[in-house]
Backbone as a ProteinNet text record, in pm:
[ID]
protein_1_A
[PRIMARY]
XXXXXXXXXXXXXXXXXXXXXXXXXXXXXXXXXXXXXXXXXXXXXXXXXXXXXXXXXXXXXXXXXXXXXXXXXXXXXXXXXXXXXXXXXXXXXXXXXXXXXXXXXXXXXXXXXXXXXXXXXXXXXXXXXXXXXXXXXXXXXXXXXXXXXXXXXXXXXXXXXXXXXXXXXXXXXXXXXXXXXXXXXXXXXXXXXXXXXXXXXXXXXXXXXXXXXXXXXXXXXXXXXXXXXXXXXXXXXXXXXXXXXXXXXXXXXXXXXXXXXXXXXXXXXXXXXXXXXXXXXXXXXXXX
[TERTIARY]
15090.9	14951.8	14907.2	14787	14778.4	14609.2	14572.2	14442.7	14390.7	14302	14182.7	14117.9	14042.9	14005.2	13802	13720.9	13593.9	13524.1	13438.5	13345.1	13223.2	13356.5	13321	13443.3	13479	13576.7	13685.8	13796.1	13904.3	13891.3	13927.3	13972.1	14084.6	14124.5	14279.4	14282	14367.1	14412.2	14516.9	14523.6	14627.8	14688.9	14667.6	14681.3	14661.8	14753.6	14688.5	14745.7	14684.4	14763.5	14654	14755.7	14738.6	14620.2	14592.4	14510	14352	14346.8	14256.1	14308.7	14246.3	14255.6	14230.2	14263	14193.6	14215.9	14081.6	14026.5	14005.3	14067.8	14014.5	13897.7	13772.9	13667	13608.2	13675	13625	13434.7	13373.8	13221.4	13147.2	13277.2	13190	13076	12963.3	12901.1	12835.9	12802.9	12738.8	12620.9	12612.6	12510.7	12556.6	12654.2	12703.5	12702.5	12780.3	12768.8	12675.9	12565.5	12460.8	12361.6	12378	12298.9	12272.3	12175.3	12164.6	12246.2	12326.7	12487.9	12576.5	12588.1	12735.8	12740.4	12614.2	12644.8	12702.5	12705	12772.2	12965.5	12981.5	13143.6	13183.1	13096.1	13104.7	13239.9	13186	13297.2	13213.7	13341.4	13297	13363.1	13294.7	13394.2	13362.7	13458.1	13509.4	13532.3	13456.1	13491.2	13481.2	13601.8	13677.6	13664.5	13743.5	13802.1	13736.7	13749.8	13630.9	13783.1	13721	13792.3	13775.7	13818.3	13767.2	13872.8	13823.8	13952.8	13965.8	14114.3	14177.7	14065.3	14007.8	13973.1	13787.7	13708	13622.6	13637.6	13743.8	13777.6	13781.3	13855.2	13870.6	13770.5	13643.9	13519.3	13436.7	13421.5	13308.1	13353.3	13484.4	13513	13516.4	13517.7	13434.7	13348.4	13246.7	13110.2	13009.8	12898.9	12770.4	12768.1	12754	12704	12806.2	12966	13047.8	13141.9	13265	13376.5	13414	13388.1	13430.4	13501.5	13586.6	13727	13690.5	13747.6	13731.4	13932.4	13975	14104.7	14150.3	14260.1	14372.9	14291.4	14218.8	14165.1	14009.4	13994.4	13853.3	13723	13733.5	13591.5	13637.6	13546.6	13518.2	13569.5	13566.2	13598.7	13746.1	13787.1	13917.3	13893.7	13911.9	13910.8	14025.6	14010.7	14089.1	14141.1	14298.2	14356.7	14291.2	14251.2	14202.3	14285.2	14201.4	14233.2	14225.5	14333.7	14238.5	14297	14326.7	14367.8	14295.1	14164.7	14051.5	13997.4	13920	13793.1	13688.2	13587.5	13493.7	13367.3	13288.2	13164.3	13048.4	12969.1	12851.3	12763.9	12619.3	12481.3	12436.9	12372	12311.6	12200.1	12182.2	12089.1	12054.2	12012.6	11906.2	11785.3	11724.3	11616.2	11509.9	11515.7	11469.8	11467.1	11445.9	11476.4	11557.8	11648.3	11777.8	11841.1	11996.5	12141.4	12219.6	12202.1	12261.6	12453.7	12459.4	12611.9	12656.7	12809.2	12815.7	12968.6	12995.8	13125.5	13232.2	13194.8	13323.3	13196	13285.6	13184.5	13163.1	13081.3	12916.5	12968.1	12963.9	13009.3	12843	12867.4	12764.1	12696.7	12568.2	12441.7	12489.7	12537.6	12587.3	12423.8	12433.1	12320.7	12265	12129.9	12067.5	12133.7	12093.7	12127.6	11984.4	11927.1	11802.6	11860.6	11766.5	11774	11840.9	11973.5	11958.1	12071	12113.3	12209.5	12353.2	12377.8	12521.7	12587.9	12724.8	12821.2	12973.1	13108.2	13249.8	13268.7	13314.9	13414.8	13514.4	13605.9	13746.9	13804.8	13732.8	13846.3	13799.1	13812.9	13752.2	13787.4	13744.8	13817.9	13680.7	13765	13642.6	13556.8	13432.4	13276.7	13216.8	13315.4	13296.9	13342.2	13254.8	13323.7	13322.4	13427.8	13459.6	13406.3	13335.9	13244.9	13302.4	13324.1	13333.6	13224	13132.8	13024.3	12888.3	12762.6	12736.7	12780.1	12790.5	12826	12949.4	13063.3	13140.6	13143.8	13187	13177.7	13188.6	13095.7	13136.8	12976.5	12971	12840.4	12857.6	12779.9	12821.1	12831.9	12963.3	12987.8	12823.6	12759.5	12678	12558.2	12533.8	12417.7	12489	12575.4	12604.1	12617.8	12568.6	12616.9	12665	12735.8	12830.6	12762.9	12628.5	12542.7	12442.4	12369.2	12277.4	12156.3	12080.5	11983.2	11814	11729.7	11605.8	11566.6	11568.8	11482.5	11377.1	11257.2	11140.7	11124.8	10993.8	10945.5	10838.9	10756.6	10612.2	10551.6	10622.4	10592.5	10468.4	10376.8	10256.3	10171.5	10189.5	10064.1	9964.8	9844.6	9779.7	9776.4	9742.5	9688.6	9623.9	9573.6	9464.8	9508.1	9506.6	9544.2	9448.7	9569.1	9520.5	9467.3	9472.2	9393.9	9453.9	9346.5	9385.1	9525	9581	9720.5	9768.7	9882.1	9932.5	10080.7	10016.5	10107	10194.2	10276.8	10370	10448.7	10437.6	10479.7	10609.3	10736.4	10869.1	10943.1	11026.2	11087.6	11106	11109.9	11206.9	11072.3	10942.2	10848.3	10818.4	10875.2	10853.4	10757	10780.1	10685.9	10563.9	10462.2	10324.2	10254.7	10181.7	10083.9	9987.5	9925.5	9780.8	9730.4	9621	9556.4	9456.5	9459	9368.1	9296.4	9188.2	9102.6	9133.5	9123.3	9150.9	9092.2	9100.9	9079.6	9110.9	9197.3	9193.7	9297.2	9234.3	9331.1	9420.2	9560	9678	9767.9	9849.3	9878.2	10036.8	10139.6	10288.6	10325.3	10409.6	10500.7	10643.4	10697.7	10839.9	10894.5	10985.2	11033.8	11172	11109.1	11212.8	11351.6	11274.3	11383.3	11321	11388.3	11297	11168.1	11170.4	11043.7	10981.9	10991.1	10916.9	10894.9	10756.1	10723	10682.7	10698.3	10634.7	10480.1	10347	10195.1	10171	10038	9945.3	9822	9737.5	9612	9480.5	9442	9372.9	9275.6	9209.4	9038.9	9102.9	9187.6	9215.1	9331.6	9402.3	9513.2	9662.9	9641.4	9772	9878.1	9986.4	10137.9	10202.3	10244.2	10306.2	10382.3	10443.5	10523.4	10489.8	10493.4	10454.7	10549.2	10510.1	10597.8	10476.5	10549.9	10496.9	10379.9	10413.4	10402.1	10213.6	10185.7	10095	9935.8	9980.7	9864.6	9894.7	9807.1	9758.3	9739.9	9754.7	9712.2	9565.6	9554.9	9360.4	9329.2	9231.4	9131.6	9216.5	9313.7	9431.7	9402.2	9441	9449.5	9583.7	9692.2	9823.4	9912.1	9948.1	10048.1	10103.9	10210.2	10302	10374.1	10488.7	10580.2	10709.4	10763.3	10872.1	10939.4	10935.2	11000.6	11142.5	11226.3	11359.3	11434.4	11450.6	11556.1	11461.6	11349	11215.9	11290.3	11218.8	11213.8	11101.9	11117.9	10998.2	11005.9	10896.3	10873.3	10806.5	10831.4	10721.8	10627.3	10551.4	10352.3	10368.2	10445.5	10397.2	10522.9	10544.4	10610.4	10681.6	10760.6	10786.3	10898.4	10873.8	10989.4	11058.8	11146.5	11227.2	11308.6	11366.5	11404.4	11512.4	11657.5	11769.1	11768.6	11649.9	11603	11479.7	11507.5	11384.2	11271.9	11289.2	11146.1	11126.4	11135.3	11075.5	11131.6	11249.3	11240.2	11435.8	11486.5	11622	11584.2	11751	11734	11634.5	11586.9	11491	11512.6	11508.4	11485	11359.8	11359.1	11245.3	11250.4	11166.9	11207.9	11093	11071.3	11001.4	10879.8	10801.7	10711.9	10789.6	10798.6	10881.7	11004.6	11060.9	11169.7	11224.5	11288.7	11337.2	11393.1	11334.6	11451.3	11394.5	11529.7	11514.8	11509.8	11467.6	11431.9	11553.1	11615.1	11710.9	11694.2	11583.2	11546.5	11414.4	11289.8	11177.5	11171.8	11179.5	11228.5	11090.3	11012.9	10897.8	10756.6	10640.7	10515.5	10492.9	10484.8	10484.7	10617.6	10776.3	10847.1	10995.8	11018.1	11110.2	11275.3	11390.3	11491.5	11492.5	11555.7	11538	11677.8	11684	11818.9	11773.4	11813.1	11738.2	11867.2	11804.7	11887.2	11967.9	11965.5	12025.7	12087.3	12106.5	12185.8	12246.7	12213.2	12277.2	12230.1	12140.6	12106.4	12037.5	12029.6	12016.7	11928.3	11812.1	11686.5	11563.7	11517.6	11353.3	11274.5	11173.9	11046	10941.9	10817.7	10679.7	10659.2	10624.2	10650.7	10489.5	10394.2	10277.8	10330.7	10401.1	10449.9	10515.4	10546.7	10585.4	10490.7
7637	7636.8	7779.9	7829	7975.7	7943	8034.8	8064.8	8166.4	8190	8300.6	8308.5	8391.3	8413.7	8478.9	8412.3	8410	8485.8	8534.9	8609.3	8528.6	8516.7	8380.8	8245.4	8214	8120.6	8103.3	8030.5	8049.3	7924.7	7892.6	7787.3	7796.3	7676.9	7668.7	7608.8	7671.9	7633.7	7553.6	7395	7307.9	7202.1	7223.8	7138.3	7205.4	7240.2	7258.5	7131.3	7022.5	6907.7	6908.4	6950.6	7020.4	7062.9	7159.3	7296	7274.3	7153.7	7120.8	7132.7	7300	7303.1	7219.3	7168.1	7149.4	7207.8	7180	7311.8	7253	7276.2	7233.6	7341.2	7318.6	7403.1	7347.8	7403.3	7329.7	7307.5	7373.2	7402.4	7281.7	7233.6	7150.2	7083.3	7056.3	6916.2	6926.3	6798.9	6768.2	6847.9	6861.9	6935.9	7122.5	7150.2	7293.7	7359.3	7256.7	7401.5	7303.8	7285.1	7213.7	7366	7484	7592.7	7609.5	7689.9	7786.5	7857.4	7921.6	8007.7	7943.4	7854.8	7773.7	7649.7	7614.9	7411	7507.8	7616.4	7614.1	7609.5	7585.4	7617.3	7453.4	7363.3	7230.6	7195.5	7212.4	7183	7009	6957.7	6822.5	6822.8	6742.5	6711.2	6575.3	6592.1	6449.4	6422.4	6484.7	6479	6656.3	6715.1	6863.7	6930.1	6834.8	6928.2	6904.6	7018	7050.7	7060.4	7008.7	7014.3	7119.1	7192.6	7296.5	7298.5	7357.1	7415.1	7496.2	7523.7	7686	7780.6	7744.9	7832.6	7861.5	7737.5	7748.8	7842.8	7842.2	7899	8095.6	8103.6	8248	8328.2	8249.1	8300.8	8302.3	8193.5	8197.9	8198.7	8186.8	8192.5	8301	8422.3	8546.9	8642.2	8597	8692.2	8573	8675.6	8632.2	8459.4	8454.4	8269.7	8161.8	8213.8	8087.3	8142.8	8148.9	8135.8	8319.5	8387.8	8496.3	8537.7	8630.3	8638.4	8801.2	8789.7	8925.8	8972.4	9102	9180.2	9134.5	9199.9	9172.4	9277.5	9317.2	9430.7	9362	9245.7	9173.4	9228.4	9296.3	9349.8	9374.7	9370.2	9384.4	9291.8	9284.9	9175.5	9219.8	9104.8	9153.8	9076.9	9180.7	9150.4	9042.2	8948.8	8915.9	8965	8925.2	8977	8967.1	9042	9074.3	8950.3	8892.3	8779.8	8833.1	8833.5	8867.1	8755.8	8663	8562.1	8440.8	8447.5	8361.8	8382.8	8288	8323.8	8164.1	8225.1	8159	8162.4	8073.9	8115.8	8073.4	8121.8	8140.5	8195.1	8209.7	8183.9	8349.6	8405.2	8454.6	8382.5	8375.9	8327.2	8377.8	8517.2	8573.5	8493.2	8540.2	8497	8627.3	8733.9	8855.8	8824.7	8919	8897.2	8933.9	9036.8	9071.5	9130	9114.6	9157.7	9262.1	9325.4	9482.1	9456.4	9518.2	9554.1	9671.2	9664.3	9827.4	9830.3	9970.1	10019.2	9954.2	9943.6	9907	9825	9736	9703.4	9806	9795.9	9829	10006	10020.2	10117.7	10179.7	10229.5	10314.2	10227.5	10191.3	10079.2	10153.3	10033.2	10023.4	10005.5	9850.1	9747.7	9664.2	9567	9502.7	9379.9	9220.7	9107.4	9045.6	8999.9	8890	8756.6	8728.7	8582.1	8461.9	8385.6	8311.9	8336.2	8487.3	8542.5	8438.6	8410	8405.6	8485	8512.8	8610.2	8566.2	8608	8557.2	8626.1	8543.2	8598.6	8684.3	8739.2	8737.5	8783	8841.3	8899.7	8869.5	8865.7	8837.6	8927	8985.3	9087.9	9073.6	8955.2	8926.2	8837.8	8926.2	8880.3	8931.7	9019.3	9046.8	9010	9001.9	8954.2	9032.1	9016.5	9134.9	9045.8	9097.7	9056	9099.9	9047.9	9136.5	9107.3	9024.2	8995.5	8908.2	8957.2	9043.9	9209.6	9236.6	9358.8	9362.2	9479.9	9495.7	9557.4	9490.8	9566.6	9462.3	9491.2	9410.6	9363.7	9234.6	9154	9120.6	9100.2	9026.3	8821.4	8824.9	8674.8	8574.8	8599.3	8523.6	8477.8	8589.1	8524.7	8488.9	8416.6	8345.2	8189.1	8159	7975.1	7961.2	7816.9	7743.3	7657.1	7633.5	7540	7674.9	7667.8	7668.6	7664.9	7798.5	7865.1	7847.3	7777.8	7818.9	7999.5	8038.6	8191.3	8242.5	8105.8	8124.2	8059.1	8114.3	8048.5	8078.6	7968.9	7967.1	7858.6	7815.2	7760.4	7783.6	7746.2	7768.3	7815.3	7869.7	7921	7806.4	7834.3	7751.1	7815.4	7708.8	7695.4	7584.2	7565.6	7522	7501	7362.9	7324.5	7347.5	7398.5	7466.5	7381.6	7242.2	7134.7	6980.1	6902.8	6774.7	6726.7	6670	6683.3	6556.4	6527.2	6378.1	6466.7	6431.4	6393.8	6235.9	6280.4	6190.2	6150.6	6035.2	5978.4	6039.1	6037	6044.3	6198.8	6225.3	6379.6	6414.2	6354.8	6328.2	6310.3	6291.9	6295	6140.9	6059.1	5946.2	5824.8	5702.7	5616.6	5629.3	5647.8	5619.1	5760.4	5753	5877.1	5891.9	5961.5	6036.3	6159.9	6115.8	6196.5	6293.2	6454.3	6482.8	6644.2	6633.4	6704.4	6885.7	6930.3	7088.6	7161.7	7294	7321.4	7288	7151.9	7097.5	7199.2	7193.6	7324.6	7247.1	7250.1	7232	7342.7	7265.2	7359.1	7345.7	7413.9	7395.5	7390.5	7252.2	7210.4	7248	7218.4	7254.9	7248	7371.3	7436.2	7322.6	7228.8	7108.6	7164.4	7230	7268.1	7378.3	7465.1	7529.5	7562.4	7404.7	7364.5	7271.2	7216.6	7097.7	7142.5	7084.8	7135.9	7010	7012.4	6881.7	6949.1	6922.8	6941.4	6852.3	6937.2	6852.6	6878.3	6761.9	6857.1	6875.6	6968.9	7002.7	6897.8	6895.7	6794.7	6642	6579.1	6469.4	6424.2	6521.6	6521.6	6444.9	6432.6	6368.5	6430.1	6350.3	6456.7	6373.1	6448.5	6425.1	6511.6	6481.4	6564.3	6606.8	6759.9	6802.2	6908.4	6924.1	7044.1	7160.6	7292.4	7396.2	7463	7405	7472.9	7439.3	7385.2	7286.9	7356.5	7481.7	7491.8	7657.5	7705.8	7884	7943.3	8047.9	8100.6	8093.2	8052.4	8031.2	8161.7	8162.2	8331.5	8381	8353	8416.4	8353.6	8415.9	8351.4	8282.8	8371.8	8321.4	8225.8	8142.9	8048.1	8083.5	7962.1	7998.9	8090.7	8207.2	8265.1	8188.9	8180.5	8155.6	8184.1	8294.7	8359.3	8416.1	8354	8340.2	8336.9	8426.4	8398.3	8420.6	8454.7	8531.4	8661.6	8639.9	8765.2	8850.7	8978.1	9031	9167.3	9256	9414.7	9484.4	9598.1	9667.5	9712.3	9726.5	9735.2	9873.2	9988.4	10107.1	10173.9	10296.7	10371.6	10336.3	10315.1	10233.9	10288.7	10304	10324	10249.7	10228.8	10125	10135.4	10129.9	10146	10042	10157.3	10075	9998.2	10047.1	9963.8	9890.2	9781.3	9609.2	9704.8	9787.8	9883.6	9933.2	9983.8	10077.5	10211.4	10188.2	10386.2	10399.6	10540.4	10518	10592.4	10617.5	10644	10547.3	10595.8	10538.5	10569.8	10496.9	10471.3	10477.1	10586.3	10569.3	10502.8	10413.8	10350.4	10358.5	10317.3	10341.8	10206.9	10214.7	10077.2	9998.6	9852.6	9766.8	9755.3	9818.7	9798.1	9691.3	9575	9442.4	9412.2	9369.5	9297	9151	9087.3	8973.9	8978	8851.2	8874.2	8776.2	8837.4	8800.3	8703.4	8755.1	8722.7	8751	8647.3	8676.7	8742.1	8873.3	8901.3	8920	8887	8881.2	8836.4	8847.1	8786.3	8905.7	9070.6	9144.3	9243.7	9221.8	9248.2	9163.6	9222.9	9125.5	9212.2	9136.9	9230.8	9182.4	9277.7	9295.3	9349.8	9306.6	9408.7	9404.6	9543.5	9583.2	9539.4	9505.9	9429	9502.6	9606.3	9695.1	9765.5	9829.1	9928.5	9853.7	9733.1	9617.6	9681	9726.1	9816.1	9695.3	9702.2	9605.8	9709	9653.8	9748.9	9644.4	9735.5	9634.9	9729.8	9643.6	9649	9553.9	9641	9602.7	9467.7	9377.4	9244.7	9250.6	9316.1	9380.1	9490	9515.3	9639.4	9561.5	9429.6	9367.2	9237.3
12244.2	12286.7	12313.9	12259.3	12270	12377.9	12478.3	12562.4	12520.3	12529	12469.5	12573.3	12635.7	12695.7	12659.4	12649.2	12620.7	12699.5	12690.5	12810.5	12888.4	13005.7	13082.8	13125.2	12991.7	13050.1	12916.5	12941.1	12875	12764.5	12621.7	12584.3	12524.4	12472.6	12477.3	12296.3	12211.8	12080.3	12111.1	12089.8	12160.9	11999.8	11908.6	11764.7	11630.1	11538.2	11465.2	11313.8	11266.1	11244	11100.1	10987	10879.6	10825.2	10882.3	10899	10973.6	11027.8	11113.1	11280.4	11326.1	11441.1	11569.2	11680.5	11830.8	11895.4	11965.5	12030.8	12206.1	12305.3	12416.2	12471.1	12507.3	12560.3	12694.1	12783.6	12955.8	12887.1	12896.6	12881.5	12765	12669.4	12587	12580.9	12518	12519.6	12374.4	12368	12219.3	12188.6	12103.5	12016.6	12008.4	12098	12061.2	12024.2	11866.9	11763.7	11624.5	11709.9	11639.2	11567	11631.3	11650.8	11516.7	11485.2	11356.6	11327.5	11409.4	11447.5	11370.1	11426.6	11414.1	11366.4	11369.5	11247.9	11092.5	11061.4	10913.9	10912	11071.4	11044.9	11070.5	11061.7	11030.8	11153.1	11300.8	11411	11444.8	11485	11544	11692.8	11781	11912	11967.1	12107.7	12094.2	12238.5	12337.3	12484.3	12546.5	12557	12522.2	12463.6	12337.1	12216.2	12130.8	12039.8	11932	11824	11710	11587.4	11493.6	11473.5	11305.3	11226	11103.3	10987.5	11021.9	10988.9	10995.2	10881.9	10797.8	10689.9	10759.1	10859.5	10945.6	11018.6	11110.9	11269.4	11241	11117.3	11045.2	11034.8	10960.3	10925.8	11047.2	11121.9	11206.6	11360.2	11406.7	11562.1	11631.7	11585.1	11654.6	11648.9	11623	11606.8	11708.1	11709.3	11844.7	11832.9	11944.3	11962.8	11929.6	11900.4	11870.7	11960.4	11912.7	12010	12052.8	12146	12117.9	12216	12124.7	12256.6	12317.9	12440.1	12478.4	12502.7	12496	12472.7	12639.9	12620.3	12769.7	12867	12861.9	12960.1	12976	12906.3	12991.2	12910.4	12830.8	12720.9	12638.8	12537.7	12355.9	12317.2	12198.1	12088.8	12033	12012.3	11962.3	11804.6	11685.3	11597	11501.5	11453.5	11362.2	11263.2	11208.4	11036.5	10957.4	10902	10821.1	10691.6	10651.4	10556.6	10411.6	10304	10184.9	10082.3	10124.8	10027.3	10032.5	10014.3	10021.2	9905.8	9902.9	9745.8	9780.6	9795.1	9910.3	9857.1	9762.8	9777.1	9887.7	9887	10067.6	9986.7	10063.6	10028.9	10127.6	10113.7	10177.3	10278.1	10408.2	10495.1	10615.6	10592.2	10671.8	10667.6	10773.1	10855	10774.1	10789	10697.9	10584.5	10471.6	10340	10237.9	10320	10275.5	10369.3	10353.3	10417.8	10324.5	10475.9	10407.8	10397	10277.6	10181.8	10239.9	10313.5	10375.8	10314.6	10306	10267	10333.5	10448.9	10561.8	10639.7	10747	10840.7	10948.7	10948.4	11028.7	10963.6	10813.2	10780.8	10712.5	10637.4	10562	10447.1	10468	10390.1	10196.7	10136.7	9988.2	9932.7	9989	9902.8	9971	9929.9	9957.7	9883.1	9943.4	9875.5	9940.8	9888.7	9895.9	9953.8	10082.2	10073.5	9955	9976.3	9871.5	9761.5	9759.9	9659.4	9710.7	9592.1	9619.9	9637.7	9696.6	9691.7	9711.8	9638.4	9663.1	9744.1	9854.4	9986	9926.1	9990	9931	10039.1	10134.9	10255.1	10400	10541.3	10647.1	10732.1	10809.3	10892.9	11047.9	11119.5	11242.1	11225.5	11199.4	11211.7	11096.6	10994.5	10837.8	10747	10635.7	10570.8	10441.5	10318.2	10227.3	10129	10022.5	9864.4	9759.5	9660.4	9573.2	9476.4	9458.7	9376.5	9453.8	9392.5	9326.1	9353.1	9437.4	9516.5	9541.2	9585.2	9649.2	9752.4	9894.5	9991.5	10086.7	10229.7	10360.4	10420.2	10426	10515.9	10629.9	10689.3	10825.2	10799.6	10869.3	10816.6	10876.9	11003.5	11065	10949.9	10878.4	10765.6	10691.9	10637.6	10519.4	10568.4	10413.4	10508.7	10363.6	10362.5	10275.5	10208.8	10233.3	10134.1	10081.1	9958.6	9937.3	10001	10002.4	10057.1	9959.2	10009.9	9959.7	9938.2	9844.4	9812.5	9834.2	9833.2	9888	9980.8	10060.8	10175.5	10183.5	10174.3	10185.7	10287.2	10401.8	10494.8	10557.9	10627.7	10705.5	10610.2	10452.2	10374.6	10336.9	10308.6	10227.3	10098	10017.3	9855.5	9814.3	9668.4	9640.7	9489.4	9464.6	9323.8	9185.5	9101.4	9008.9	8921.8	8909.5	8834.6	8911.8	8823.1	8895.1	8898.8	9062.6	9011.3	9088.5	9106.7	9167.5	9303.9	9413.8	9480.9	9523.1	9641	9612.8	9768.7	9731.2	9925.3	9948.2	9871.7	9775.3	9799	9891.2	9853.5	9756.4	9586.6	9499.9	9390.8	9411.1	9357.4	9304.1	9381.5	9411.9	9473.5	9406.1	9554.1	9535	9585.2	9578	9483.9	9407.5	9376.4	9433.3	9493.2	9547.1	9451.4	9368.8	9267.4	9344.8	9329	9424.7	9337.2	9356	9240.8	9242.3	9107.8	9130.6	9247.1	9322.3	9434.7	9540.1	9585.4	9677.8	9753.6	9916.5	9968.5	10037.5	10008.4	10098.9	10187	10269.7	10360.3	10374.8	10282.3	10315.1	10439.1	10477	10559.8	10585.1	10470.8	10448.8	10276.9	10255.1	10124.1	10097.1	10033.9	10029.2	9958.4	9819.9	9747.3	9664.3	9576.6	9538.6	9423.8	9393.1	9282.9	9387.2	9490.6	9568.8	9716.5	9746.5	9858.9	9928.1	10094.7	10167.7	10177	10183.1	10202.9	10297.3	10346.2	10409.9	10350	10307.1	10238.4	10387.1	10378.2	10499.7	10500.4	10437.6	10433.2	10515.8	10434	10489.2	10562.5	10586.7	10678	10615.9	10471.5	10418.7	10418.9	10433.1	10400.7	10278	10210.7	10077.1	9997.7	9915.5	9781.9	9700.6	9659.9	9521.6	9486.4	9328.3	9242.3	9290.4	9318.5	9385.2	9231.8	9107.7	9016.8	8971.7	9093.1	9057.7	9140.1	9258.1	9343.9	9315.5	9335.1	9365.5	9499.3	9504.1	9712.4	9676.9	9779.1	9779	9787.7	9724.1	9648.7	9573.2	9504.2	9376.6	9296	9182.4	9032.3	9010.9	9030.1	8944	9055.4	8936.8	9008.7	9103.5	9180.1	9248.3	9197	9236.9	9166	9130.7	9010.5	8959.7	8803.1	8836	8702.9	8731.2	8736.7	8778.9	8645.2	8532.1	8380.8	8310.4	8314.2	8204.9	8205.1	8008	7964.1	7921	7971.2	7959.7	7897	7873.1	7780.3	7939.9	7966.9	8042.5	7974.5	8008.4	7976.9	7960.4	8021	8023.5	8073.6	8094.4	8136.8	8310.8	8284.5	8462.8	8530.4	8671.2	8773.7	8814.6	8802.5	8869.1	8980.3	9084.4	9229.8	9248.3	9293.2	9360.5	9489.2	9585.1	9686.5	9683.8	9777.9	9740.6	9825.3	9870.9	9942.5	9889.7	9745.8	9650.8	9697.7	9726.4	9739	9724.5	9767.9	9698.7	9570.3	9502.7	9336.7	9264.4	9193.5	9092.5	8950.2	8852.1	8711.4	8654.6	8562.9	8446.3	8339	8289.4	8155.1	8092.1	7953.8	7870.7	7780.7	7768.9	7723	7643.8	7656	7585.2	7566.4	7703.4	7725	7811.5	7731.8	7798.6	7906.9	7981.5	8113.5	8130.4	8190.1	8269.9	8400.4	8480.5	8567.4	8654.9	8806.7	8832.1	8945	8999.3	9121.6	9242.9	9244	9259.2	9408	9433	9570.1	9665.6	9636.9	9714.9	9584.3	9652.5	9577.5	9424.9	9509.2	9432.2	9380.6	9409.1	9399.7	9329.1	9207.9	9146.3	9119.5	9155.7	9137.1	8925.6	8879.2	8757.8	8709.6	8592.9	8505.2	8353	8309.7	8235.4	8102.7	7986.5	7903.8	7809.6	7785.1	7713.3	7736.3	7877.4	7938.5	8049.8	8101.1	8228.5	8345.8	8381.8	8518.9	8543.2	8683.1	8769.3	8897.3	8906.5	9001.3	8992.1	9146.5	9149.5	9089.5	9069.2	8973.8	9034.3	9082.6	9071.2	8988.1	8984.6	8937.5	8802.1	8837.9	8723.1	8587.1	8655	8539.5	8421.9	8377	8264.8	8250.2
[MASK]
++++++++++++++++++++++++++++++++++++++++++++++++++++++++++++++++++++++++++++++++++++++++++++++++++++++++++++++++++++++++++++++++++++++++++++++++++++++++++++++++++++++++++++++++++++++++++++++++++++++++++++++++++++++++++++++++++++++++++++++++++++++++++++++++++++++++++++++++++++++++++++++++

């Protein structure tokens, strides 16, 4: 039986009955590790004791808001082994719109990853964690989760349908239709998935289902964004930028020069790789 000592109170590692830890925690109660923190290390309990995987407990039991141990002298964190015999894929899930890539942890800023990116684990060291794709280098384990991340978020916006269109009682685009005339202004609820949205249409207070592909931002012309695997020419002579802020090394390229598009990283900002040379940079989302 091994004690840890938390900042605050002690719990006790009392089982580990093939590779599913127990966990005694004086402090327990339900909903715990219900948090935004910690429902991704998928713990259950049962009175006390809290259950996890050994391959859970690695990634997520010491960094902010879950289990954290403090050293024999009563402060700091005491880091974990460094793990490198994992291979793990996880989601990016900041709250922001991207998580910074560092050499080392909390080492020197590599790269940006967008909301949403996938990335392979491969190593753990604490409350970090080691990548080797898309990037190589070190994240912080707390933004990643183990499911699949929405990319966009257009929660609380309104828009206004781009022709007559059919909603739907149905998460799934199901169940009842409600036909409702071009212009009509709705107001996103929740980013179901990332072609379907829950609405409310303002005028009459309905809630329902639709394909996002279907309404405009009110006073805009162009669709929702989703050019996610388009291919495109630039229009003109263009800069292109290793950082999603436009700044950093930058690339010049030349009119009609091809890229796809990797990833819609904001309304007017798209990450891009350019098809002939494999460079990988943002781009002004007008410039093709």
């Amino acid at each position: 039986m091994a004690y840890l000592l938390l900042a605050g109170h002690y719990i006790a590692l009392v089982a580990n009955n093939d590779g599913m830890i127990t966990v005694y925690d004086p402090y327990l109660y339900n909903g715990k590790f219900n948090t935004a923190s910690r429902k991704n290390a998928g713990v259950t309990i049962s009175g006390n004791s809290a259950y996890v995987t050994e391959e859970a407990f690695e990634i997520y039991a010491n960094y902010k808001y879950f289990w954290i141990y403090s050293n024999d002298n009563g402060y700091g964190n005491v880091a974990l082994d460094i793990k490198t015999d994992i291979n793990l894929i996880r989601y990016v899930a900041t709250q922001k719109l991207s998580l910074l890539v560092r050499e080392t942890p909390n080492g020197e800023i590599l790269n940006r990853l967008a909301k949403g990116t996938q990335v392979n684990v491969v190593g753990i060291n604490g409350e970090w964690a080691k990548i080797n794709s898309p990037y190589s280098g070190w994240v912080h384990s707390e933004y990643l989760s183990a499911s699949p991340v929405l990319m966009h978020n257009t929660v609380g916006n309104y828009y206004r349908l781009k022709t007559r269109a059919n909603l739907y009682s149905n998460p799934d685009l199901s169940g009842i239709e409600y036909n409702y005339l071009a212009q009509t202004q709705i107001k996103i609820l929740e980013n179901v998935t990332e072609n379907i949205d829950k609405v409310q249409v303002v005028k009459t207070g309905r809630i329902a289902y639709i394909n996002n592909s279907a309404y405009t931002i009110s006073g805009a012309t162009g669709q929702v964004k989703n050019t996610v695997g388009n291919l495109y020419r630039l229009k003109q002579k263009t800069t292109l930028f290793a950082n999603p802020g436009m700044n950093g090394t930058y690339f010049t390229y030349l009119p009609l020069t091809q890229i796809i598009v990797l990833d819609n990283y904001n309304s007017s900002i798209d990450y891009i790789q350019v098809i002939k040379t494999g460079r990988k940079a943002y781009c002004y989302s007008n410039a093709f």
